[in-house]
N, C-alpha and C positions, 0 to 999 in steps of 0.2 A: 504493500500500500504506500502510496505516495503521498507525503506529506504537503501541508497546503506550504510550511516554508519553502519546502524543497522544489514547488510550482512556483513558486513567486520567484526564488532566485534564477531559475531559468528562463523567467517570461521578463525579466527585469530587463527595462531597457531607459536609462539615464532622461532623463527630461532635458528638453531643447533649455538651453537656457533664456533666464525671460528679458526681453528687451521694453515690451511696453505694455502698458496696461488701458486697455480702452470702455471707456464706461457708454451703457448705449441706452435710453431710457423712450417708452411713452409715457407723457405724463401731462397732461392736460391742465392740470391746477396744480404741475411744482411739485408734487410731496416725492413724488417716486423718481426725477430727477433729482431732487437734494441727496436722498437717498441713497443714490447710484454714485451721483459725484462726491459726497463726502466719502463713501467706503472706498472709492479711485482713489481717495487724493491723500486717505491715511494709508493706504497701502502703498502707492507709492513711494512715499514719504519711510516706512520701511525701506524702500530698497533706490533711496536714494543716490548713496554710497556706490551702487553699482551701475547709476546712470540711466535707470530705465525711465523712458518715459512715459506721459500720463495724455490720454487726447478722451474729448466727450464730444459724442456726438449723439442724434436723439430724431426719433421719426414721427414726433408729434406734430407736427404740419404738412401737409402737402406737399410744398418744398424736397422734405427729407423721406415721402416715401414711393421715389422712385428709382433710387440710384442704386445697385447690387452692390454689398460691401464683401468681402473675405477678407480673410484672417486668420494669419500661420501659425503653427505650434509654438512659436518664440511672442505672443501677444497673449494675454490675462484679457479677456471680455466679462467685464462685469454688467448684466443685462439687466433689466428691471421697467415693470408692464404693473399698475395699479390690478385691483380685484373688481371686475363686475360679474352681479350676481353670481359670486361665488368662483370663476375662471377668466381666465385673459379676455378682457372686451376682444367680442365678437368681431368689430369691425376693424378693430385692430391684429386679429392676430394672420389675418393672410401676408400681412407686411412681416410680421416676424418671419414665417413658413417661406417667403419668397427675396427676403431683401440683404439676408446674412446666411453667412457660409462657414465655415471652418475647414480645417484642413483634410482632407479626404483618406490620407495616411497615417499622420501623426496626432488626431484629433486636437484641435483648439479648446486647449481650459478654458474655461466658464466657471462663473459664480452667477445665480439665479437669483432675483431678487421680488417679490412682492411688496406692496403697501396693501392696506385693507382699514377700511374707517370703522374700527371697533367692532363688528359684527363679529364675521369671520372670513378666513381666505379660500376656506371650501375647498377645493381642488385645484386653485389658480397656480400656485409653487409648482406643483406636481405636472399640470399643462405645462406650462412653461419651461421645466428639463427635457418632459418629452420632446416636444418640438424642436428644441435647439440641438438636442440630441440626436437627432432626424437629419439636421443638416452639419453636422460635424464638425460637433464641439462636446466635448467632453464634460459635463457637470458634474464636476465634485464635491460644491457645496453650496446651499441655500440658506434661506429665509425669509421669512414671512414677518415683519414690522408693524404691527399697529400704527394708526394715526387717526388723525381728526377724520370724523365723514365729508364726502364734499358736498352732501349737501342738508343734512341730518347733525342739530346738534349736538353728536355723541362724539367721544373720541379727542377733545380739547387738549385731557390734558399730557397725550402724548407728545413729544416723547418722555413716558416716565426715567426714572432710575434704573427698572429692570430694562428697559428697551437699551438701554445706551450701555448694560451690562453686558444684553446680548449680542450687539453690533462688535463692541471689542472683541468678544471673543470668538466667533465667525472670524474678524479680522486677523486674531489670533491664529485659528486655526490656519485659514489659507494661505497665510506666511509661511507657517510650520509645512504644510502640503509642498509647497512651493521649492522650500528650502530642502528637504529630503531629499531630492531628486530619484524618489519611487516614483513607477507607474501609478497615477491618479485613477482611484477607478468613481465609478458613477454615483452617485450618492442615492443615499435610500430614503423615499421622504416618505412618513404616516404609512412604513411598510407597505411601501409600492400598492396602495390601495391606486383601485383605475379610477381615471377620469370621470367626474359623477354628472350628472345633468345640469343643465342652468340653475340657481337658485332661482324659484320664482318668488319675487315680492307680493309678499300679501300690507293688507289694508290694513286696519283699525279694528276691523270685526272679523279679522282671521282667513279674509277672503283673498282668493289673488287679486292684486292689484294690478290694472294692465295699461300702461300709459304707455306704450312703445310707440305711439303716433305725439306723445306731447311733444310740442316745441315753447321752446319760449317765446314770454311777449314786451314788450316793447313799452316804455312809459314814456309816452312823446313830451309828459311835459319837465319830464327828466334829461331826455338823450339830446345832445349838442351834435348827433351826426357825424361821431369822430371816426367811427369806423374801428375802432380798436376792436369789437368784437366779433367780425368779421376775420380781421388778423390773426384770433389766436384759436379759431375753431377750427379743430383737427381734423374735422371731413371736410372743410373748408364749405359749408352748406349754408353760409350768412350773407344774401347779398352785399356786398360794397356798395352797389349806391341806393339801398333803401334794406337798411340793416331792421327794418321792421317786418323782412320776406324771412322767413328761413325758407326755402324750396328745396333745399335736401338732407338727407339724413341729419336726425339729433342722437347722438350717443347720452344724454344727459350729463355730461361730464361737467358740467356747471364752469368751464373757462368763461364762458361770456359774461356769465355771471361776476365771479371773482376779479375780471380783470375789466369792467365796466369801473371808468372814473366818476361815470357818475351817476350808478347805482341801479342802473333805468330798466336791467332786466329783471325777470323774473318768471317763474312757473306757476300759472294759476290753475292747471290741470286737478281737477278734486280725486282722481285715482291716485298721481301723484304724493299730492299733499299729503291723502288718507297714509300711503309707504309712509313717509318721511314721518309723520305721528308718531305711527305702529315702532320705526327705530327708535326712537328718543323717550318712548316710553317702555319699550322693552330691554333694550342694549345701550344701557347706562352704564354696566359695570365695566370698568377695564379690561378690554383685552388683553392677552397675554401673546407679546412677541415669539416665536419658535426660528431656533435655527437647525439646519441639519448639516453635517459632513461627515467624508465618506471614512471609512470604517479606517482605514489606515492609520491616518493621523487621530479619530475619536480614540480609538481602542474598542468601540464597541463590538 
């Protein structure tokens, strides 16, 4: 019988060494870009010393989600996609499945990242290695981060103390990965449970709640016409020159919202609204951040 050391010392093949580390985020209202870039930019900052460099880039506009990226086993991709109902927004994940590559032979490390506004992140971590593991990149470790809702007031007062315990040491670990120069293997997230259904959002009274047609509206005697909300809608579906049209898709990702100077949007949809209740009266308590990596470096 063949021992599992005695397979690892044979299958051992040194890791390319790392030159840079690239952080890649959707993130619509900011949380899950901070996210991304802060864990870049202390990790980098570990391996300073050796010159690697740090680059961010991000396919939350239109802009950014056409151009094919790759990237070689000598690149750290630290990726990170917010949680709707429960998995990678839908509209966004054919941009992850089509716009990033890794390397074909040597698999491109990966760190996986989610945000989730207090609820829960349901299966979105666990999408999200799949897929990028599909196109060839190696994930060897995750996390799933609490934060404020975007649009639900639950989740404020992240980032608690446990969150910023668990971010070090994630960070922790994938130095330690990094720095072993063993073969990284795939990490196991909520014991590779599969990919679960959509969350559906129920109401106030337990019902589902079905707003997948609301858009927002428009407070003319608010909005000066500036157009900014238009700019930072990521299916780009806000006219420009009558930002009181939305004529295409709404993800409800609330940017127009958040990033309105002069406060003028809003959702008055009563399916809506009734969700948003339903959160703030049920999922008040703290979530709790989860990280995972993979068994080499855990000991697990």
């Amino acid at each position: 019988m063949i021992k599992r050391s005695e397979i690892s010392e044979q299958c051992r093949e040194v890791l390319p060494l790392l030159k840079h580390i690239t952080t890649i985020s959707f993130s619509p209202t900011g949380q899950t870009e901070q996210l991304v870039h802060a864990f870049g930019q202390v990790l980098a900052g570990r391996f300073q010393a050796e010159g690697v460099t740090l680059e961010h880039t991000s396919f939350t506009l239109p802009e950014g989600q056409k151009e094919l990226r790759s990237y070689g086993p000598d690149t750290l991709v630290v990726f990170g996609t917010p949680t709707y109902a429960g998995r990678i927004p839908n509209k966004a994940l054919p941009f992850v499945q089509q716009l990033f590559a890794g390397d074909p032979d040597k698999k491109t490390p990966a760190v996986a990242l989610v945000t989730f506004g207090n609820r829960a992140y349901d299966s979105s971590l666990t999408e999200l290695r799949d897929e990028l593991e599909k196109k060839d990149f190696r994930v060897f470790a995750g996390g799933a981060f609490a934060c404020a809702h975007a649009f639900a007031a639950i989740g404020e007062e992240h980032p608690t103390a446990e969150d910023k315990e668990a971010f070090k040491a994630l960070v922790d670990a994938v130095e330690k990965a990094l720095r072993s120069g063993k073969p990284l293997e795939t990490v196991v997230i909520n014991e590779n449970a599969p990919v679960a259904p959509y969350y559906i959002p129920k109401g106030e009274d337990g019902q589902p709640a079905k707003f997948l047609k609301a858009k927002p509206k428009t407070d003319l005697t608010k909005c000066d016409h500036c157009g900014k909300c238009a700019t930072v809608c990521p299916m780009g579906s806000i006219n420009p020159d009558n930002t009181d049209e939305v004529p295409g898709i709404c993800i409800k990702c609330q940017a127009c919202i958040k990033y309105c100077p002069k406060g003028a949007k809003y959702f008055d949809d009563p399916r809506f609204l009734s969700h948003k209740a339903m959160l703030e009266k049920n999922y008040k308590r703290t979530a709790k951040s989860d990280i995972f990596i993979e068994s080499l470096v855990s000991g697990h």
